[in-house]
N, C-alpha and C positions, 0 to 999 in steps of 0.2 A: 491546666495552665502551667503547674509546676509541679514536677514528680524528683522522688528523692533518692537520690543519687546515691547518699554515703553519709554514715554514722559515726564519727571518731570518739573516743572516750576520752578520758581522763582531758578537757580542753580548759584551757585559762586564756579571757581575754582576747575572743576571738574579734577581728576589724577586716578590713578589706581596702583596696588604692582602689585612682579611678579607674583601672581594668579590668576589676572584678576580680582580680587575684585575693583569698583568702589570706589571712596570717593568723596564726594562733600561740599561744607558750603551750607545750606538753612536755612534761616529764626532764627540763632541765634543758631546755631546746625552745628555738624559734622555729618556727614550721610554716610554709608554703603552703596551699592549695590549689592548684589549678582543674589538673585531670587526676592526678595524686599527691599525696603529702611528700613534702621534698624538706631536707630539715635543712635547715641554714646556716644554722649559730647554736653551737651548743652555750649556752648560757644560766649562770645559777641564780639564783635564791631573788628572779624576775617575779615581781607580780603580775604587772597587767603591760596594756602596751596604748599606745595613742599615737594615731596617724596625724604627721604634722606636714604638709607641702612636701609632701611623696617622701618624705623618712616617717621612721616608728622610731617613736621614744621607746626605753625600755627602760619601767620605774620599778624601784624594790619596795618594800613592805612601808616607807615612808613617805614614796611618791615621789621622791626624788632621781631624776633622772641619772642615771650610772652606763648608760649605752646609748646608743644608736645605730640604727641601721640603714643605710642609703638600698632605696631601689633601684637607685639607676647604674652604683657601679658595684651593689651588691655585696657591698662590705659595712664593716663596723669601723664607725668614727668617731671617736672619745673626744668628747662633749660632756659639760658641767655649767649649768648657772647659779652653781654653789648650793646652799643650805635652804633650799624653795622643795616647796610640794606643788607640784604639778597638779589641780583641780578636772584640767578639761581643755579644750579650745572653742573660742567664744569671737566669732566676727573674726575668724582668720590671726587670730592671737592666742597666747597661752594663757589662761588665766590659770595666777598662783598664787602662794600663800608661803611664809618666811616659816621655817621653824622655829625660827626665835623667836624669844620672848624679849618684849611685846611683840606682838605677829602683826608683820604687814600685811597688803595685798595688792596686788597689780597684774601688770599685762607683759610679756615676755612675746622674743622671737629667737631663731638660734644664733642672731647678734648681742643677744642681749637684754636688758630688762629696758622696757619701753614708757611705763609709767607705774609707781609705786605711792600708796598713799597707807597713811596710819588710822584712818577711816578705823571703828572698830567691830565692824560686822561682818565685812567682806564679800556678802551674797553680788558681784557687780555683773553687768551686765554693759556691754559697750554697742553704742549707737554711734556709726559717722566719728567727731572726733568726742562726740561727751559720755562719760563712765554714771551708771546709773548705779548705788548702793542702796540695795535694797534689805528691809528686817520687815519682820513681824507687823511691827506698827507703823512704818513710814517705810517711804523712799526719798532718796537725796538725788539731785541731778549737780556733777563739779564738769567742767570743761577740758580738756588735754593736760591745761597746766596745773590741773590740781584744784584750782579756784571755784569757790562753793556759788552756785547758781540759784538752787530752790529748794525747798523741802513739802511734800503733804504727809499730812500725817491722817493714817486712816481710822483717827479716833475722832477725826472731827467729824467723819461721816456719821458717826451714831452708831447705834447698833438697830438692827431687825428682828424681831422675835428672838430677843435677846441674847443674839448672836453676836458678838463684835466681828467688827471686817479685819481681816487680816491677812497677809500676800501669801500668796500659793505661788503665782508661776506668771516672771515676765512675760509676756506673749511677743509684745513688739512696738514697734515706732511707723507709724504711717500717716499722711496726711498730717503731720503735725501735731501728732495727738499720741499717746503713752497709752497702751493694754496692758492692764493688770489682771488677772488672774484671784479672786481672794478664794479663802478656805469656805465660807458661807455662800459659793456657788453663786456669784455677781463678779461682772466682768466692769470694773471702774475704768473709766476715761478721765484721762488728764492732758489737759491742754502743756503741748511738750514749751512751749518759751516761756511759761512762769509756774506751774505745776499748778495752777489752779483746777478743779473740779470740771469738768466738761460733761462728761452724763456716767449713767450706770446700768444695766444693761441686767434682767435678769427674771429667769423663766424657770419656777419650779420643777414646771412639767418636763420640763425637756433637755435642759443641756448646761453646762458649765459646773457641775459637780465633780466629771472625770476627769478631761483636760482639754487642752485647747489648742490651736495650731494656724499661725500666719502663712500663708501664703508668702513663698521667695521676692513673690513684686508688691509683696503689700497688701495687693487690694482687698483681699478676705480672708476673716479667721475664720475654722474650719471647728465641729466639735464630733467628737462620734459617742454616744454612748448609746441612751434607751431611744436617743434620735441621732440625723445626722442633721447639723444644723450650719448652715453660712451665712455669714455674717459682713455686711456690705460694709468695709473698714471708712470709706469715705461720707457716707449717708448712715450710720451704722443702723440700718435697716437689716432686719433679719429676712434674707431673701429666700433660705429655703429653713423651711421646720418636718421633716421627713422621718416618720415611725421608722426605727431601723431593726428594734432587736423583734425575733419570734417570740409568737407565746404557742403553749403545747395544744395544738388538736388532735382531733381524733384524724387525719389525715398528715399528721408531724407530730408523733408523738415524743419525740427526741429531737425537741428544736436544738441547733449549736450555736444560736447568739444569742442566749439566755442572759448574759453580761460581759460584757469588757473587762477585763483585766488590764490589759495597756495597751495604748497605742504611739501611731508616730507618724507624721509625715516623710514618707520616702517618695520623691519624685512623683509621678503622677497618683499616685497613690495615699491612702492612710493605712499601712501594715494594724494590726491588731492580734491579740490574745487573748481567748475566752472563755469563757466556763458554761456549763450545764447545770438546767437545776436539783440536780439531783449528786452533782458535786460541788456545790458551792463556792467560790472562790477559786478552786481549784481550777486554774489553767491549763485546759488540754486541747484546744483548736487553734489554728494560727489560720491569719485571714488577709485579705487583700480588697480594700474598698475603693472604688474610683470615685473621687469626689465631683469629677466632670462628667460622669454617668452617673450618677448617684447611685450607686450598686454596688454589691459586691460581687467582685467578678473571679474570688478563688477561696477557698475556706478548703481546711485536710485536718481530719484528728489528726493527732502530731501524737500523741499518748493515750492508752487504753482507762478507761473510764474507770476502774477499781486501781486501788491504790494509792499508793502517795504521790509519785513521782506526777511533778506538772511543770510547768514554764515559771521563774520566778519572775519576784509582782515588776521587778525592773527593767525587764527583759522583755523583747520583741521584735519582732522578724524584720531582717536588714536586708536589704537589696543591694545587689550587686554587679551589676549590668545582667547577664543571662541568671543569675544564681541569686537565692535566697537562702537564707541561714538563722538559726537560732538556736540557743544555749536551753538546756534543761537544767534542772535541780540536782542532779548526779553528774553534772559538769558534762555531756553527751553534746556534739554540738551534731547538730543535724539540717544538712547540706541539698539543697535542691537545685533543677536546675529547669528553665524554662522551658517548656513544650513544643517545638520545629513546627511553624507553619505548615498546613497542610494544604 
């Protein structure tokens, strides 16, 4: 399905636009990829980069923004929203964080700071117009103007085999209803207009320990690990529970989905990273699951099985209209590109 094309070394902060053109930082440079590396901006002491509505921010070691690059007229336009670290982008906004002290946190655009609050955790997550802040032990729901709505705190769930629940990973907003993610492998429901308790969701055997993954229209969380499991967002019926990793036979004696290391929803897809048992942890397959074929429909050693060098645990294969990509542990970014209909 996809063969690879091209190896580049020394890569920092590889992204790609909606054309599937690559970008990378190498060696004091921003860099192109299309059919070859084209350098663009020679540029110093850049850490990473983040694609914002067809420009790249270019953050230095503090995350704070000190460049940008427009696509479309292919220059650098000097741009600053002051003393902010740049986290990420979250619902088509920037979410960031003040270097000062006391540290704010809010939502930015290249107009400007959009909403700021002194909340002290910061982990936020934005739905429509309300900011969810999220910790360890509770979530907050405040509305545009800052104004506080509800709070659950997930100590009142209790604990389970003397686990306490605790957040791992927003999932999403749909039907009315808040996914949470906890660290003790239960997926909590909370009724989104007063943060009350709505259900809890949660299978040993099968799913919610790796991660988890909404569908763009809502209607299903997705999970991949020792199963692939969906999950009916409206009914939260679990519609499919489907064995996914191999185990070793005497006719696969080297299975390659012995574990997940990470995944991701890309487009029709769940991309994935995985390991062997006989390398543990160690990340050296990269994979391609269709969750509307319940299959997986491309898996490639990416790295030879002796050694160190594997995919790290953060990291996992990006799609890019015809082109997939992913970063090694030796910074190698390794470039594929789709297979021509036959």
């Amino acid at each position: 399905m996809y063969i690879n094309i091209k190896n580049i070394d020394n890569v920092k902060s590889p992204i790609n636009d909606i054309n599937g053109i690559l970008y990378y930082l190498k060696e004091g440079n921003l860099v192109s990829f299309n059919k070859n590396p084209e350098v663009l901006l020679p540029i110093e002491n850049a850490e990473s980069l983040i694609e914002f509505k067809g420009k790249f921010l270019i953050l230095d070691d503090l995350d704070e923004i000190f460049d940008v690059y427009d696509t479309a007229t292919k220059k650098s336009i000097f741009f600053s929203l002051g003393n902010i670290a740049i986290e990420g982008v979250d619902n088509s906004s920037l979410l960031f964080y003040t270097n000062d002290e006391p540290r704010s946190y809010g939502y930015a655009d290249l107009t400007g700071i959009q909403f700021i609050t002194n909340i002290s955790h910061g982990i936020l997550k934005r739905f429509d117009n309300n900011i969810f802040d999220l910790d360890d032990s509770f979530i907050r729901l405040y509305d545009s103007s800052n104004s506080f709505k509800w709070q659950f705190n997930f100590a009142d769930i209790g604990s389970k085999n003397n686990v306490l629940f605790e957040y791992l990973k927003f999932i999403g907003v749909a039907y009315d209803k808040v996914f949470i993610l906890t660290k003790n492998c239960h997926l909590v429901v909370l009724n989104n207009t007063d943060g009350t308790l709505f259900e809890i969701l949660y299978s040993k055997e099968t799913f919610l320990c790796e991660d988890a993954f909404m569908h763009p229209e809502g209607k299903y969380i997705y999970n991949l690990g020792s199963y692939f499991v969906k999950i009916n967002t409206e009914t939260l019926k679990v519609e499919t529970q489907k064995k996914f990793l191999e185990e070793k036979t005497a006719d696969n004696p080297s299975p390659i989905l012995y574990g997940i290391k990470n995944s991701s929803l890309q487009e029709e897809y769940i991309s994935f990273t995985s390991f062997t048992k006989e390398r543990f942890g160690f990340a050296k397959w990269v994979g391609l699951y269709d969750y509307s074929k319940e299959e997986v429909v491309w898996h490639h050693e990416l790295l030879p099985v002796e050694g160190q060098l594997s995919i790290p645990a953060f990291e996992y294969p990006k799609l890019a209209c015809d082109k997939l990509y992913v970063l090694d542990t030796e910074d190698t970014l390794h470039i594929f590109e789709k297979e021509p209909l036959i």
